[in-house]
N, C-alpha and C positions, 0 to 999 in steps of 0.2 A: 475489572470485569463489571456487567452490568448486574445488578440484584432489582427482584422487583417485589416490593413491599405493596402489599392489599389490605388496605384497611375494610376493617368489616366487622366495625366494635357498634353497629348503631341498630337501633331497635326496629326498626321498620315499624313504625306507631303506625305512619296514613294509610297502612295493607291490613290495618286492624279489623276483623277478628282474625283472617288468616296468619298475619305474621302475629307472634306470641311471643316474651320474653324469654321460652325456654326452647323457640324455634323461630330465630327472624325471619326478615325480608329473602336476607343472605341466603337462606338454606330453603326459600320457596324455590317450588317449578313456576315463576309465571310467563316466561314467553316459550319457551320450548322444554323438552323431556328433562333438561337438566337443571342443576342450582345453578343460580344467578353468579356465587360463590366460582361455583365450576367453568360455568363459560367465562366467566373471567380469567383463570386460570389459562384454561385454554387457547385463551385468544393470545397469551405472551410467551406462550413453551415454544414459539420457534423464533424465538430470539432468548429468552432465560428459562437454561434447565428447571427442573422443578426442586433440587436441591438448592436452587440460590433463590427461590422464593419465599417468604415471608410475609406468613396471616399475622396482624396485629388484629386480637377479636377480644370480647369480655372472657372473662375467665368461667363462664357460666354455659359456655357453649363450646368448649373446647374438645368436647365429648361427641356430640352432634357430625362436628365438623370433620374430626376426624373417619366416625362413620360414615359419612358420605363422601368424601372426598380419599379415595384411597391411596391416590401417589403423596399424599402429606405425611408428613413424618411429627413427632411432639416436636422435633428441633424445629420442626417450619413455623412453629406455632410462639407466637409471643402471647403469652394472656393479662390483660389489663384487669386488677383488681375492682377497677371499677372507670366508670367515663371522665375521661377530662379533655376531650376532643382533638382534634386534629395535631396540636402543635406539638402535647406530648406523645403522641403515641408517634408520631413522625420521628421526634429526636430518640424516644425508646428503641425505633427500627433505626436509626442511624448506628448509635452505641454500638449492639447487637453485629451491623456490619462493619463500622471499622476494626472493630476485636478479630476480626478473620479475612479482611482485605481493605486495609486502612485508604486504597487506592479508588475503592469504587465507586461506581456510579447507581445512582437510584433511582429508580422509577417509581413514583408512587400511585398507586389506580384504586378506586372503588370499588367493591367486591358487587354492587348492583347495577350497574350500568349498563347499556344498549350500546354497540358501536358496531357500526359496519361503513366498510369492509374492513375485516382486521388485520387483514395486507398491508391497507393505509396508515391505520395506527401503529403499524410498525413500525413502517417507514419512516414516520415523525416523531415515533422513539428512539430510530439510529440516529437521525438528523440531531433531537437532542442530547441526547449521546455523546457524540462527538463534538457537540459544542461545551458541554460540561467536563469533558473531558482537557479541554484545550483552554479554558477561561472559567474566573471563578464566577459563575452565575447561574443566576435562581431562572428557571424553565418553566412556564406555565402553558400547558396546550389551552391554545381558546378554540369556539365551534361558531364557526358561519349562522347565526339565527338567524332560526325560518319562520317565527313569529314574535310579536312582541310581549315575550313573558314574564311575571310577574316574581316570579316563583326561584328565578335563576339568576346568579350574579354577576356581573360583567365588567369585563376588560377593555379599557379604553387603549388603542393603538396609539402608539408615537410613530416617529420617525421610521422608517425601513431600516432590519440591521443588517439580512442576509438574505439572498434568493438559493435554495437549494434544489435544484432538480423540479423546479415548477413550486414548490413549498415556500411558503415566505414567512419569513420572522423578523418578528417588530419589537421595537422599545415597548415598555408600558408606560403609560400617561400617569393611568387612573387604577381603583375598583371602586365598584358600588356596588353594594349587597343589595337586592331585593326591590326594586325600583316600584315607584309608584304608574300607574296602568300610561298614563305620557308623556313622562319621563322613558318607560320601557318602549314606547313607539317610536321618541323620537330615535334612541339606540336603533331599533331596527331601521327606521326607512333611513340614519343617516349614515351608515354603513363604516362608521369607526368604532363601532363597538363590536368585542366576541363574549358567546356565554363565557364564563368560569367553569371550566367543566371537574376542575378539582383533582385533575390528573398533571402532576408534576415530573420533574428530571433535575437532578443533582447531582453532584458531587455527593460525598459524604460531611467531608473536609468544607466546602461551601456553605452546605445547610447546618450543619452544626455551627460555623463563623457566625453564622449569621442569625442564630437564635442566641449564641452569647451577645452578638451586640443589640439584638434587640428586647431580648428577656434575659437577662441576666440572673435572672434569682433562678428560671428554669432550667440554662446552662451548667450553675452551679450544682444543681440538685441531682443533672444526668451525670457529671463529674462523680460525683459522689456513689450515684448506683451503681456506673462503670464496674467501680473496682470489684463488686461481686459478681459479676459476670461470669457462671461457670463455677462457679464456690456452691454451698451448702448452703450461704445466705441468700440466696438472687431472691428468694420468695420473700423473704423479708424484708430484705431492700427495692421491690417494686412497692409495695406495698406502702413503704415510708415513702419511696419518691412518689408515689402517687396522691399521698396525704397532704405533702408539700406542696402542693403544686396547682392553680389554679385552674378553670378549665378555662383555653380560649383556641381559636381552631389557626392555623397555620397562615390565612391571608389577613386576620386582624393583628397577630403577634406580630407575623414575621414579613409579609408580602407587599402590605401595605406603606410599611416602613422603608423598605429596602430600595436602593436605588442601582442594585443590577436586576434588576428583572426585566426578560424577555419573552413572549409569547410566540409559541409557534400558531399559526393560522391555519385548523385544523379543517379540510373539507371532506367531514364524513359524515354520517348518520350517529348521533349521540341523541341518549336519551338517560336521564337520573331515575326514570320509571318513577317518578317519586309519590303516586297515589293510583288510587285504582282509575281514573280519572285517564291512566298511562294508555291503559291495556286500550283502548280506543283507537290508538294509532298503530298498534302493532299488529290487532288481532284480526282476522274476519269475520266482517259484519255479514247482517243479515239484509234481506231485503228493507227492512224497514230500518235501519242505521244499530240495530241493536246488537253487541256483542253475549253469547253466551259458550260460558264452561259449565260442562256436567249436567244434568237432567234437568231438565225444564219444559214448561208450557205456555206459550206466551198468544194471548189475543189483545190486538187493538192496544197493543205494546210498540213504543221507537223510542230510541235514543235511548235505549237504557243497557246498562254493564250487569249482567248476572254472574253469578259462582257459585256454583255447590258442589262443595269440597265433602258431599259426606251422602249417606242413604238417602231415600225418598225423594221429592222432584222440588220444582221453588212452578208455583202459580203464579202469573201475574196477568192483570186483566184490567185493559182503559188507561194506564199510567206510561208519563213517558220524562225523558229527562234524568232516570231515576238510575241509582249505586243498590243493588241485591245481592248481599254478601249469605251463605249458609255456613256455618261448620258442622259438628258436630253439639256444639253447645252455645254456640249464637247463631242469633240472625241480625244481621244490619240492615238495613233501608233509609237511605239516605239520597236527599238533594245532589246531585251534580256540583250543584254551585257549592253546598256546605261540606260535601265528603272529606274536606281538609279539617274542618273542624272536631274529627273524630279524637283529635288529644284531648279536647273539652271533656269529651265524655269519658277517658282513659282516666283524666284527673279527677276527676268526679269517682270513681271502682275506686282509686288509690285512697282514699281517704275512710275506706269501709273494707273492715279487715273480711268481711263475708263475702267479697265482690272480685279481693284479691285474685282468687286463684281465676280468673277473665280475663287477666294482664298479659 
């Protein structure tokens, strides 16, 4: 059967001050009424019930999560005692599902993503599906980019493997993480690159093969957790394999290395929302290019992103270009161009134990 595993262990730092370590990204409203968490959910319940779903999240929000999300059960929930990125929390949700259909297959998706139509991305998770089903290989959906960006990591196309029903999937060449500004152009105008959109299809049996052959200390470490699975020990043995275990994310460990990897050629709408920087393209502007949530008052204002998340109104007057974040205990104002650099200033609170609670 198919299982679909949602990772949504990551801090959402660049939606800083609105996402907060004791309420991420994941559990924001930013494009419509519900979590980001949610409509992920929802985009895969008419292909996997919600019993064969599976949140890999920190163990710090698993309270949150359940709160808002009410068809999730504790059993949906895996909690990582702490971050060690993609590749173990991937083999964590493997474990977990071979102990109860040593057969299956797995989808792995992002708990914050933009995808439409989710008709489509279904469609190119039966297609992978059934290829993992029938061959031992690693699935990677890539997305048709529609500009040359910076921020996103890309899939170099090989050979053609398979035409399915107008879908096409290819060998993979290459990846390359995070490209420099022409280097990332020539990817786009030369039309053999797809973003990495970090949404995969497995076996179980596959992706486990293939973290033993290519991290093997991390292989033997899920080996080891395994066996508490459902015992009285599991908290203590996540804990130890977590200690064990170094962080590295699932295309450096495992994807890079491998030499069955296939991409399917995804033609939807995707987006990582990965900064406030996002809401621009999703939201309705104003006449003057400016997006606003919540009460505001804007003269001789363009091009700028507001939010207030909290009482009272946000002024802005003569400025353009500009990130206007409110909560209830910050206010951000920041450059367009620098809004990413908002870890700078998270690192900066983290080192001042009176700043802490801002995090």
């Amino acid at each position: 059967m198919i299982h679909g595993v949602i990772l949504a262990g990551g801090k959402g730092e660049r939606f800083w001050p609105l996402s907060r370590a004791e309420y991420p990204k994941q559990l924001l409203r930013l494009i419509s009424s519900k979590t980001m968490l949610q409509e992920t959910i929802d985009r895969i319940l008419p292909l996997i019930s919600s019993e064969r779903i599976l949140v890999v999240t920190s163990e710090d929000i698993v309270s949150p999560i359940l709160d808002e999300i009410s068809m999730l059960k504790r059993e949906n929930i895996l909690a990582e005692p702490f971050g060690r990125d993609t590749c173990l929390a991937i083999g964590l949700a493997a474990m977990h599902i071979r102990k109860i259909d040593p057969e299956a297959v797995m989808v792995v998706l992002s708990a914050d993503h933009i995808i439409k139509p989710a008709e489509k991305l279904l469609e190119i998770v039966s297609i992978g599906a059934q290829i993992a089903r029938d061959e031992d290989r690693l699935i990677t959906i890539g997305i048709n980019p529609t500009r040359a960006e910076t921020n996103y990591g890309y899939i170099k196309m090989a050979e053609p493997y398979k035409v399915f029903g107008g879908i096409s999937v290819y060998e993979v060449e290459a990846f390359t993480e995070k490209p420099k500004p022409l280097v990332a152009s020539g990817y786009y105008y030369g039309h053999k690159h797809l973003w990495n959109s970090g949404m995969f299809i497995w076996s179980v049996d596959s992706i486990l093969k293939a973290i033993n052959s290519c991290q093997p200390e991390t292989a033997n470490a899920l080996d080891e957790y395994a066996i508490s699975i459902g015992t009285e020990n599991e908290n203590e043995a996540i804990r130890a394999l977590y200690n064990k275990c170094d962080p590295i994310s699932i295309d450096f460990a495992v994807l890079e290395n491998a030499e069955n990897v296939l991409t399917i050629r995804g033609d939807i709408v995707w987006d990582d929302v990965g900064s406030w920087n996002a809401l621009e393209r999703y939201k309705t502007k104003d006449q003057d290019n400016n997006v606003v949530i919540g009460d505001a008052r804007l003269l001789n204002t363009y091009e700028t992103t507001i939010y207030n998340d909290n009482d009272g109104i946000i002024v802005s007057l003569g400025v353009s270009d500009l990130v206007i974040v409110k909560t209830r205990d910050i206010v951000l104002v920041a450059h367009k161009t620098q809004v990413n650099d908002v870890r700078k200033i998270l690192a900066e609170l983290s080192k001042d134990d009176s700043m802490k609670r801002y995090l």
